[in-house]
Structure formats: structure tokens, C-alpha cells
C-alpha positions as CSV (number, residue, x, y, z in Angstrom):
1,X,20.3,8.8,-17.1
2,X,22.6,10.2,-14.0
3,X,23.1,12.7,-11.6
4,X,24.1,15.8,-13.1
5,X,27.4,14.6,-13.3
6,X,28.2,14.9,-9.8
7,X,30.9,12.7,-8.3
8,X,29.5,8.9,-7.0
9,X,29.1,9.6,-3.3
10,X,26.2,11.9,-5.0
11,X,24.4,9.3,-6.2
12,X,21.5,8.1,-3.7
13,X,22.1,4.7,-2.3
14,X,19.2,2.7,-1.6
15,X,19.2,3.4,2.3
16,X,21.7,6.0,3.0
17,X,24.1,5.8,5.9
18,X,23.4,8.7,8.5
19,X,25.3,10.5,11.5
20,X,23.3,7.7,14.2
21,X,22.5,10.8,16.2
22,X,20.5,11.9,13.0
23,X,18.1,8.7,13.7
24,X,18.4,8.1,17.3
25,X,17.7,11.5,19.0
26,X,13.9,12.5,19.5
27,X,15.3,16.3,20.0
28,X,16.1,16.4,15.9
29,X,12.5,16.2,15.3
30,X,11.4,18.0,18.2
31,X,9.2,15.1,19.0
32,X,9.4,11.5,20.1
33,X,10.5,8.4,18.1
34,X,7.5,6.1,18.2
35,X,7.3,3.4,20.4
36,X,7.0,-0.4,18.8
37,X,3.2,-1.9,18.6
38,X,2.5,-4.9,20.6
39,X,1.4,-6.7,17.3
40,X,5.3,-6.4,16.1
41,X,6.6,-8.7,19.2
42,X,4.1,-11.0,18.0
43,X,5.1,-14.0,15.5
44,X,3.2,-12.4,12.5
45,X,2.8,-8.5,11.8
46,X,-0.7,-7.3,11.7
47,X,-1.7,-4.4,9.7
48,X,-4.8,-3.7,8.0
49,X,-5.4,-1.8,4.7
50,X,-8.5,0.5,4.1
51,X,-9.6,1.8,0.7
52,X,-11.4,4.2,2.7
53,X,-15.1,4.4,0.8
54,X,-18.4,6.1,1.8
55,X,-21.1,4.6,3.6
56,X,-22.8,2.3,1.1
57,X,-25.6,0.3,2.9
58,X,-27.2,-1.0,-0.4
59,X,-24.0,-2.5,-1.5
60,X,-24.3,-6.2,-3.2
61,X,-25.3,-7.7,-6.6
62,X,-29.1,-6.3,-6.0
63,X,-27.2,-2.6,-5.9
64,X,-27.0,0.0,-8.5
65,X,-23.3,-0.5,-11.2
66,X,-20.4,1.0,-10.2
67,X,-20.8,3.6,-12.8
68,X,-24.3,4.8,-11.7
69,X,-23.3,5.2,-8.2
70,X,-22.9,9.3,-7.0
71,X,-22.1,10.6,-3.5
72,X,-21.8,14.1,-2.0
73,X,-19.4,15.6,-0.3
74,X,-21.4,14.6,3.2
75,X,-21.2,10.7,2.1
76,X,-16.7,11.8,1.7
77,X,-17.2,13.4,5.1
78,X,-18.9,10.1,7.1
79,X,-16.8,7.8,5.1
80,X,-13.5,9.7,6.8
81,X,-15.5,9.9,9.9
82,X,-15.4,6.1,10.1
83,X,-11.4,6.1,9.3
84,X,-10.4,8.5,12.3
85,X,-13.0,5.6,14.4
86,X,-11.7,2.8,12.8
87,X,-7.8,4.1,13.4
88,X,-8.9,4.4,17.1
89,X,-10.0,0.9,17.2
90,X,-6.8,-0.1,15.9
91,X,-4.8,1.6,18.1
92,X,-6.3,0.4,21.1
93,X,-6.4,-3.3,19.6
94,X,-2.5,-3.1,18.9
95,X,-2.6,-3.2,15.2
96,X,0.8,-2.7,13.9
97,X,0.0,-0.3,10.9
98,X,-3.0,1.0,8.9
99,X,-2.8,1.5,5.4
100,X,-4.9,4.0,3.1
101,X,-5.3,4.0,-0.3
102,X,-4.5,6.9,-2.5
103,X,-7.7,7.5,-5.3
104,X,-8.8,10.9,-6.9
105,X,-12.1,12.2,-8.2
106,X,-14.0,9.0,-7.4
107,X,-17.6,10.2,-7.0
108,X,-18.9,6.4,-7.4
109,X,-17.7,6.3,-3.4
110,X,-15.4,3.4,-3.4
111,X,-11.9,4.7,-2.8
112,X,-12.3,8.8,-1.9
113,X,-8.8,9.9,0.0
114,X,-6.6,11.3,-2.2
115,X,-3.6,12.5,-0.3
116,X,-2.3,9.5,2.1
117,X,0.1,11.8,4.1
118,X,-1.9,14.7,5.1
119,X,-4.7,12.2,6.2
120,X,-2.1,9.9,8.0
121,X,-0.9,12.9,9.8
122,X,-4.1,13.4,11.2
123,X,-4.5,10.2,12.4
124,X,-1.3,9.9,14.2
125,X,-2.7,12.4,16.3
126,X,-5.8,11.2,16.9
127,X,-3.8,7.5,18.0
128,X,-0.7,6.7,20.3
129,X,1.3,4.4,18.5
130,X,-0.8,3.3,15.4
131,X,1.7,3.6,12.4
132,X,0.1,5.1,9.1
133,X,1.4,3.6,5.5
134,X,0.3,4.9,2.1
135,X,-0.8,1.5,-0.2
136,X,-0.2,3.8,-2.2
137,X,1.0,6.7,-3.1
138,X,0.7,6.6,-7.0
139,X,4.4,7.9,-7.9
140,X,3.7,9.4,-11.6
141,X,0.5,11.8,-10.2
142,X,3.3,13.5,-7.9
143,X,6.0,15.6,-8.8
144,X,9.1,13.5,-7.2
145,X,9.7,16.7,-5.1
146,X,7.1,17.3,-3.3
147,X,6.4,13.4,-2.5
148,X,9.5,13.2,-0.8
149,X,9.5,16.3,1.1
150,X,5.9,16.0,2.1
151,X,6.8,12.3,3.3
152,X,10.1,13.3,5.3
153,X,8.1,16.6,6.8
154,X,5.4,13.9,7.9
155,X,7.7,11.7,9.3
156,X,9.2,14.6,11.6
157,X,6.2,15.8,12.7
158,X,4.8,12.0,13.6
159,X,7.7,10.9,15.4
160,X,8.4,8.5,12.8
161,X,5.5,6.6,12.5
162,X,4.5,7.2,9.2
163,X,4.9,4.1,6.4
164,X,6.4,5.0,3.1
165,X,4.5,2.9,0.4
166,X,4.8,3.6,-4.1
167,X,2.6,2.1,-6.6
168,X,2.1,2.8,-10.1
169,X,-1.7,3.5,-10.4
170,X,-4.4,1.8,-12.0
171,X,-7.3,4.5,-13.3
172,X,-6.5,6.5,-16.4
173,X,-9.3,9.0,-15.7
174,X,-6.9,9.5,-12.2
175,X,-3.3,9.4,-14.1
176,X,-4.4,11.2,-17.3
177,X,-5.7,14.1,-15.3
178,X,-2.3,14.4,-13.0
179,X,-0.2,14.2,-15.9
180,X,0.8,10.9,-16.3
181,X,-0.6,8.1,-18.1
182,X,-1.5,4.4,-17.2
183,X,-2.0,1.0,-18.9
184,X,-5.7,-0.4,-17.6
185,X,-8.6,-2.6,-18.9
186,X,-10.0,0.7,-20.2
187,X,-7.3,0.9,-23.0
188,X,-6.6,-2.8,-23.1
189,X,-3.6,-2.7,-21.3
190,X,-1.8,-0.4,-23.6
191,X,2.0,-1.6,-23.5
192,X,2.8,1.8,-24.8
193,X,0.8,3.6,-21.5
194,X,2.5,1.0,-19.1
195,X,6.5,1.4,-20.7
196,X,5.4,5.5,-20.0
197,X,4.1,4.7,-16.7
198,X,7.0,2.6,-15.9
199,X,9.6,4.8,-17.0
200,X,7.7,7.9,-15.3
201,X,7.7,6.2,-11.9
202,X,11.3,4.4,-11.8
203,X,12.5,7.8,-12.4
204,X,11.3,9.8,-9.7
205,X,12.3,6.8,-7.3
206,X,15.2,7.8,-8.4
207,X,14.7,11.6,-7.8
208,X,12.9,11.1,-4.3
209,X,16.2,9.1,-3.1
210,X,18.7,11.6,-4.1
211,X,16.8,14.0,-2.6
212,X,16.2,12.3,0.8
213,X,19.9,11.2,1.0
214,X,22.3,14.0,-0.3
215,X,23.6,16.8,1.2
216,X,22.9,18.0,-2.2
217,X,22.0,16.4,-5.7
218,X,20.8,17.2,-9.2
219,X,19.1,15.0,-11.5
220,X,19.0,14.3,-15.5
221,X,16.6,11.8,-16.6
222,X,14.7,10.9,-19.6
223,X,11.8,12.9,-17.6
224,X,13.4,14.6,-14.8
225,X,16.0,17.6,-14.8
226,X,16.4,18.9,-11.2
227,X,17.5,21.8,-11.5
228,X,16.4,23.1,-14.5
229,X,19.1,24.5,-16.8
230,X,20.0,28.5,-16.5
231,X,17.8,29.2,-13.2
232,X,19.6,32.6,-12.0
233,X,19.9,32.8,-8.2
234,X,21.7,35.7,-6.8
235,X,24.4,36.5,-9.3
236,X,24.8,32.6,-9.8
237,X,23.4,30.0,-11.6
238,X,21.6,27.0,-9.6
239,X,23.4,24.1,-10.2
240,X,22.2,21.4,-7.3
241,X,19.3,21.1,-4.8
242,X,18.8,20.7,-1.0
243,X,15.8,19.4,-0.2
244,X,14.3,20.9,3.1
245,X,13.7,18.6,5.3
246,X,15.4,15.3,5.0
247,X,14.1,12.3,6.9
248,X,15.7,11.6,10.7
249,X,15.0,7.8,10.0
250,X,15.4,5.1,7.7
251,X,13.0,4.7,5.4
252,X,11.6,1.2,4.1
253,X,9.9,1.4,0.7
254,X,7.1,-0.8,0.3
255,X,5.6,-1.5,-3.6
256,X,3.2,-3.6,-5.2
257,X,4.5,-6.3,-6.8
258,X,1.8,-7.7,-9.5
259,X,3.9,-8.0,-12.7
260,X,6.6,-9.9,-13.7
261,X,8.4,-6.5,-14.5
262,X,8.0,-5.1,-11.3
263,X,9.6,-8.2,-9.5
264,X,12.7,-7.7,-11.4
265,X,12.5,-3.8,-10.4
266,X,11.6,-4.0,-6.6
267,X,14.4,-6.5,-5.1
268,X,17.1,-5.4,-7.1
269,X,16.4,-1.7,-5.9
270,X,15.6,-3.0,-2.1
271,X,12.0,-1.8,-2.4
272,X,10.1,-4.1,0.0
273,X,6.8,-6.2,-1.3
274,X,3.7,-6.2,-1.1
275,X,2.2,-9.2,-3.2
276,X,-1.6,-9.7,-3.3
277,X,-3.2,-12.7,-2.1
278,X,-4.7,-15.1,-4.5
279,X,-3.7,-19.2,-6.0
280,X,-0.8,-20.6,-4.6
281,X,0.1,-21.5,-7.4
282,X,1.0,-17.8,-8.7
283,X,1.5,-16.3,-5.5
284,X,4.0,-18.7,-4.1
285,X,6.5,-18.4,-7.1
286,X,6.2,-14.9,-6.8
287,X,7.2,-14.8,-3.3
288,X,9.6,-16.8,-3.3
289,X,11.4,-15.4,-6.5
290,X,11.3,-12.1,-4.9
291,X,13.9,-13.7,-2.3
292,X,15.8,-15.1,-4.4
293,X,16.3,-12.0,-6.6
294,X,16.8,-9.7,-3.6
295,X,19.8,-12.6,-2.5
296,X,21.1,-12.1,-6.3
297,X,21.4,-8.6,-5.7
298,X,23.0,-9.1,-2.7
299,X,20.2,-8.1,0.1
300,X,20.4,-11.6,2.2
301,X,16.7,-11.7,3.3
302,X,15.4,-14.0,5.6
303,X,12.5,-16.3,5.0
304,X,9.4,-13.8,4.6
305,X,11.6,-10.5,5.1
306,X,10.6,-7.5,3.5
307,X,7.2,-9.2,2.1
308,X,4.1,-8.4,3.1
309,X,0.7,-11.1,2.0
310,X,-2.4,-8.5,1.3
311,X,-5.2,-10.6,1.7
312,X,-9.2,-9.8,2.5
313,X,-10.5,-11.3,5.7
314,X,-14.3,-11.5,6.9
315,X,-15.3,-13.2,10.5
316,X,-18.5,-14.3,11.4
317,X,-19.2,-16.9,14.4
318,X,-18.9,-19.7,12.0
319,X,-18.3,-20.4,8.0
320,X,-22.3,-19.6,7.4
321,X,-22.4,-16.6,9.2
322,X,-19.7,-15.5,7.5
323,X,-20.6,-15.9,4.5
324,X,-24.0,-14.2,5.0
325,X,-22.8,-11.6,6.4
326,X,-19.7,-10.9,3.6
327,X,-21.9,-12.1,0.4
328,X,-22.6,-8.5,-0.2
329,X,-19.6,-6.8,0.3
330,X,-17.7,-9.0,-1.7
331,X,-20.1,-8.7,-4.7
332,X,-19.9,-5.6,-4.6
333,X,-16.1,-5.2,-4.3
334,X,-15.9,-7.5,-7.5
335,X,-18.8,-5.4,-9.2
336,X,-16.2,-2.3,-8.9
337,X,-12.7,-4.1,-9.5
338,X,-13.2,-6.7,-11.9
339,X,-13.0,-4.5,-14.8
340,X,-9.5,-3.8,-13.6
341,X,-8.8,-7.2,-14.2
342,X,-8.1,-7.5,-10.3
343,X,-9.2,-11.0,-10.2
344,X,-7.5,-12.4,-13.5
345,X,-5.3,-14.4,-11.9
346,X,-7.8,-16.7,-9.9
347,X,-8.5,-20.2,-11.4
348,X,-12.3,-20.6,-12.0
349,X,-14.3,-22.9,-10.1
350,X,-14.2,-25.0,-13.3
351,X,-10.6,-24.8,-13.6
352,X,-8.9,-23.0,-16.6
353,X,-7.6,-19.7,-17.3
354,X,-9.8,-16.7,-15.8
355,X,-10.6,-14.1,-18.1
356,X,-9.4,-10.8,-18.3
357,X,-12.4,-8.9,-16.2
358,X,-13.2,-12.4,-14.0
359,X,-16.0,-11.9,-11.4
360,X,-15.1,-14.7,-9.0
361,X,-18.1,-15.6,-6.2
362,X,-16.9,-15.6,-2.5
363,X,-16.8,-19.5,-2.4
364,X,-13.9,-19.3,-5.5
365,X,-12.2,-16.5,-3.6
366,X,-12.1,-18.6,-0.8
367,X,-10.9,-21.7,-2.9
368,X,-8.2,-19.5,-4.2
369,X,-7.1,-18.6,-0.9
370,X,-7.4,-14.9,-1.6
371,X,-9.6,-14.4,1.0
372,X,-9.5,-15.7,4.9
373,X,-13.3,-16.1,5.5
374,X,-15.0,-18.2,8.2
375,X,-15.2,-18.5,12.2
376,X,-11.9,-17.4,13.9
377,X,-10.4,-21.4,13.6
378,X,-10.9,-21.0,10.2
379,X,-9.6,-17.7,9.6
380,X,-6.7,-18.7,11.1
381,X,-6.4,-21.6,9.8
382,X,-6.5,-19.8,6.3
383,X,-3.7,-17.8,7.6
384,X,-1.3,-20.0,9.0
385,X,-1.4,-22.1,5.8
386,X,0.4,-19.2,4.1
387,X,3.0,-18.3,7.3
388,X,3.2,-22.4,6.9
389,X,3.8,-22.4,3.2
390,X,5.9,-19.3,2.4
391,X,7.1,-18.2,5.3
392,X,4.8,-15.3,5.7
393,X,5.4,-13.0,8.7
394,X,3.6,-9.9,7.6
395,X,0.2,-9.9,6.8
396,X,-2.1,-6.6,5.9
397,X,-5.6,-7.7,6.4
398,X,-8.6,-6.1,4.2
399,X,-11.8,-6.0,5.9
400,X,-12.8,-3.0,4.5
401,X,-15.4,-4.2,1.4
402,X,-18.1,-1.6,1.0
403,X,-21.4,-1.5,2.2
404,X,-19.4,-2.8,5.9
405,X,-21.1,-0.4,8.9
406,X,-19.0,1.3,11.4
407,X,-20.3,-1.4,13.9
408,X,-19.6,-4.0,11.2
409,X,-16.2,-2.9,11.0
410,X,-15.6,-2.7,14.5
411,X,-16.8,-6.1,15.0
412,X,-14.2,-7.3,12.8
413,X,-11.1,-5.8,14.1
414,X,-12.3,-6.8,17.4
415,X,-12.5,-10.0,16.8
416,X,-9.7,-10.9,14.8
417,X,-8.0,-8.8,17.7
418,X,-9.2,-11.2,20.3
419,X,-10.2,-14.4,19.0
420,X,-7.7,-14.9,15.5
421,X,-4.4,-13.3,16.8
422,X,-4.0,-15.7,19.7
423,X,-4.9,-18.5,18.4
424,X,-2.1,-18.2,15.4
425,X,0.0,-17.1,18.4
426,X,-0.3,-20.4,20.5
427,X,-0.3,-22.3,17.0
């Protein structure tokens, strides 16, 4: 696997050094370089992650399975009603950054944006210094090419205040329909599907960086040739690319990092984390190794740099109240993703290994510390036990379960806003 052959300064480094003017001078864009959130001058980052659903006001165990569930076009339309709101109300609240989710042909209403950059453009115009991050886009359903000129044309046109985040995917009726493939519950975790998958997606990292970095580049992979052999161009034959345009910034890249294969992968190629919530006792090791392997590869990291804890949040005016008001939309979230085997890595309430398709309650969740749910003391709490432990500093917050109203929702950015963030600020 290489480049073409071209000489090494070809090759895309992992953050390419640029002319500074090329980064520092709004004219380049023809628009402003964002300003930096309030939440970022805090002691702990703030973002929040949607998975952007319809309205779904029967949600719970009393609702219809996952798989029976069918909405309209209208439902897709209210559901991205409430995101343009809800961006709105983070904007104004100081949020650092809100992150979508990328999910295709989902009629069952969960997860129903499928392109995270055209819709994050729209919503940096709709906000004044919001930031908008893909979580994710899912690599092998794009061609390499247009990901990363779609991203760096977004991040032109946004002033830079777009969030560059690559996952692998999870739904083979998603992947196998875009052309790639995926290991899931649904084909018991083929090892084949996820080597594919695997080699699919580390290859067109590869491709989007020498693209975004090189004056020039070509490409030959396993899966990728860029350019294809013998294209005739004007009496000559195309031997490199320019990709049109290149970023004006530097570009973090933020991953999930679930398996043990991907933690090799993301530190040694200086892709920031982002590692799910859950038992300490998986998701402390996991942190910490990350560091540790970044260090090995010679990225010194500071404690909590370039990790980000995802973890799902629900307020209510004390622990009861909280859990009334989140009992639904957490069944309901576990009703959809537990045959993912999101939730395999919990420990039961009696203790043991969880199975493969484990439907944890909201009181386990809570034991497992995957989700922060209680008054605002306990919340943050909750939180500052991981900032405590780990060294977190960068926290995406997940109130977004279904069935949640636009009030609902509001209620709970508010008040993390106004009653959590302070408190972990003063602690």
C-alpha cells in the first residue's frame, strides 16, 4: 500500500504543516474564523450528541418493537425541526459543540439524518458560535473523495466551525446498501465483515489525508487507486490529483474507540477518542491505554487530551423525578440498541458477564456509570467522579433518548446549563 510512488514529502502526515497565513487569515475563506465558546474556558468541555429521531411520544416498554415502528416523511421533517431549536438552545447556553449522528433509511424513526455536513452547515447559520461535529460520519459508505472535499468546503464556508468525526458503522442494511459491508449482531459479528470494514475504512483515512494535505497526491491501496490507471486528459495521461478545496485549518480527527483493534489504530495515527461511557472497570483501562499508546507513538498527551467520555445524562429536580421522567426513554433506547450489543459490556445487576444483546434497566445503567441521572448534585456528582478518576476534560452529553419533547429537551440543556455546569465549575 503507498502513494503512487511519489517521493515521501507526498505522503500525508497526520496534521500537515501549513503556510500560517493559510490558517490565520479570515480573508482565505472569505469569512470569519470562529470565535471560541464560553464552555471551552471552562474546566471541562461541554458538547452534546444528538442521534436526531422523530417525535416519538409513545416511546417506553408499553410501546410498539423497534421493528414495527414506521414514520413519514412529516415525522423526518419535525424531528429536524427540533435539531435547528435544540442547536439554538445550545448556542445561546454556550455549549461547546453539537454532534449528529450519521444513519440511512431508518424508517423505524430513531436515527434519520443521513449527511452530517450538509445539515451541520445549516446549522451554523442558524447559530453564532455553536460548533457542528459528525459522531459519525461512517467512512466505508463514502467515497474517500467526496468526504474530504465536502468536509474542507464545509469548513470554509463555516468559518471553521465544523468538527471532523469517522466511525466505522454499525447497520448492515446501511453499509451493504452503500457498498461496504459491516460486522453486527445481525451476522454474528462476522470477523470476515469487520477485517473488510476495517481495511475499507483505514484506507480511505488514508486517502482523505493525502488529499487534504498535498499539493498533489495519488493513491494505490488494496481498495483505492486515485487516479485510475490510463485516464487521458488533454494529450496527457492523469497521473496525480488536486483536491479542490483544501482545508484553511487544522483538522482534529475524532473516532470511536470500542474495540481493542481500534485502540491500537487511533493513537498511533493521532485520531482523537471518543470512548463510550460504561463500568469503570472497562472504561478506565481503555482510557488510559489510549494515552499511553499515543505517548508510544510519540504524541505526548496530557492527562485527558484528545479524549472525549460519551455518556447519557437525564435531570430531573431530584433522583425520583428523574427517574420517572427518563424510565421511558431509556427503555426505549435499549429496546432499539440492545440488539447491537450496545450494552454488552455492562456488569449485570447480579454481577457476571452481560450477554451479547444485554437490556440493562436505568438503575444498572446508573450503577455502571454509563449514565449521569439524578438532581443536578447528583449529576454532577456522577461527572466529576470520572474528571476525578481519569482525568476527563471533555465530556459529550446524550440527552437525546426518544420519546424526549422539544420542551423536555429544552428543559434539559437548560438546566445542566444553569444548575450542573457551575457547580462542577466551583467543585
Amino acid at each position: 500500500m503507498g502513494f503512487g510512488g511519489r517521493s515521501p514529502q507526498q505522503h500525508a502526515p497526520e496534521r500537515a504543516p501549513a503556510k500560517p497565513e493559510q490558517f490565520t487569515d479570515p480573508q482565505h475563506a472569505g469569512v470569519g474564523v470562529r470565535g471560541r465558546p464560553a464552555s471551552r474556558l471552562r474546566g471541562v468541555r461541554f458538547d452534546c450528541n444528538f442521534y436526531g429521531g422523530v417525535p416519538m411520544p409513545d416511546a417506553g416498554k408499553a410501546g410498539p418493537a423497534p421493528t414495527d415502528r414506521r414514520y413519514g416523511n412529516d415525522a423526518v421533517v419535525a424531528g429536524f425541526d427540533n435539531l435547528v431549536h435544540w442547536a439554538r438552545t445550545m448556542d445561546r447556553l454556550d455549549y461547546d459543540t453539537m454532534w449528529l449522528t450519521e444513519h440511512h433509511f431508518q424508517y423505524e424513526g430513531y436515527e434519520v439524518v443521513p449527511n452530517l455536513i450538509q445539515f451541520g452547515l445549516w446549522l451554523v447559520s442558524q447559530t453564532s458560535k455553536l460548533r457542528l461535529g459528525q459522531m459519525f460520519n461512517v467512512v466505508p459508505q463514502w467515497h474517500p473523495l467526496r468526504l474530504a472535499e465536502d468536509y474542507a468546503m464545509a469548513q470554509i464556508l463555516s468559518g471553521d466551525r465544523m468538527v471532523f468525526g469517522v466511525g466505522r458503522g454499525t447497520v448492515p442494511r446501511e453499509a451493504q446498501s452503500l457498498g461496504a459491508v459491516v460486522a453486527s449482531g445481525d451476522n454474528e459479528m462476522s470477523r470476515e465483515a469487520d477485517r473488510l470494514n476495517r481495511e475499507l475504512f483505514e484506507e480511505a483515512m488514508e486517502v482523505i489525508k493525502a488529499a487534504w494535505w498535498n499539493e498533489t497526491f495519488s493513491y494505490t491501496g488494496k481498495h483505492f487507486v486515485f487516479p485510475p490507471p490510463g485516464i487521458p486528459d488533454r494529450g496527457a495521461t492523469v497521473r496525480d490529483l488536486t483536491l479542490i478545496p483544501k482545508p484553511i485549518a487544522p483538522i482534529d480527527i475524532w473516532q470511536a474507540v470500542t474495540s481493542p483493534e481500534t485502540l491500537e489504530y487511533a493513537p498511533r495515527v493521532r485520531h482523537h477518542a471518543v470512548i463510550p461511557a460504561g463500568n469503570p472497570a472497562v472504561v478506565a483501562p481503555r482510557w488510559e491505554r489510549f494515552g499511553e499508546l499515543a505517548g508510544e507513538h510519540g504524541w505526548e498527551l496530557a492527562a485527558g487530551e484528545a479524549r472525549c467520555l460519551a455518556i447519557n445524562c437525564h435531570l430531573g429536580d431530584s433522583r425520583e423525578s428523574a427517574l420517572r421522567s427518563g424510565r421511558d426513554a431509556w427503555d426505549e433506547w435499549v429496546k432499539f440498541l440492545s440488539p447491537y450489543g450496545r450494552f454488552k459490556t455492562y456488569v449485570p445487576a447480579g454481577g457476571g458477564e452481560a450477554p451479547f444483546a444485554f437490556a440493562p434497566s436505568l438503575e444498572e445503567a446508573i450503577d455502571n456509570r454509563a449514565i449521569a441521572c439524578g438532581s443536578p448534585s447528583d449529576v454532577a456528582e456522577q461527572l466529576a467522579y470520572w474528571r476525578d478518576a481519569i482525568g476527563v476534560r471533555h465530556v459529550a452529553l446524550f440527552f437525546d433518548m426518544p420519546g424526549l419533547t422539544r420542551a423536555q429537551m429544552d428543559e434539559q440543556l437548560e438546566g445542566f446549563a444553569t444548575d450542573v455546569m457551575p457547580l462542577l465549575a466551583n467543585d
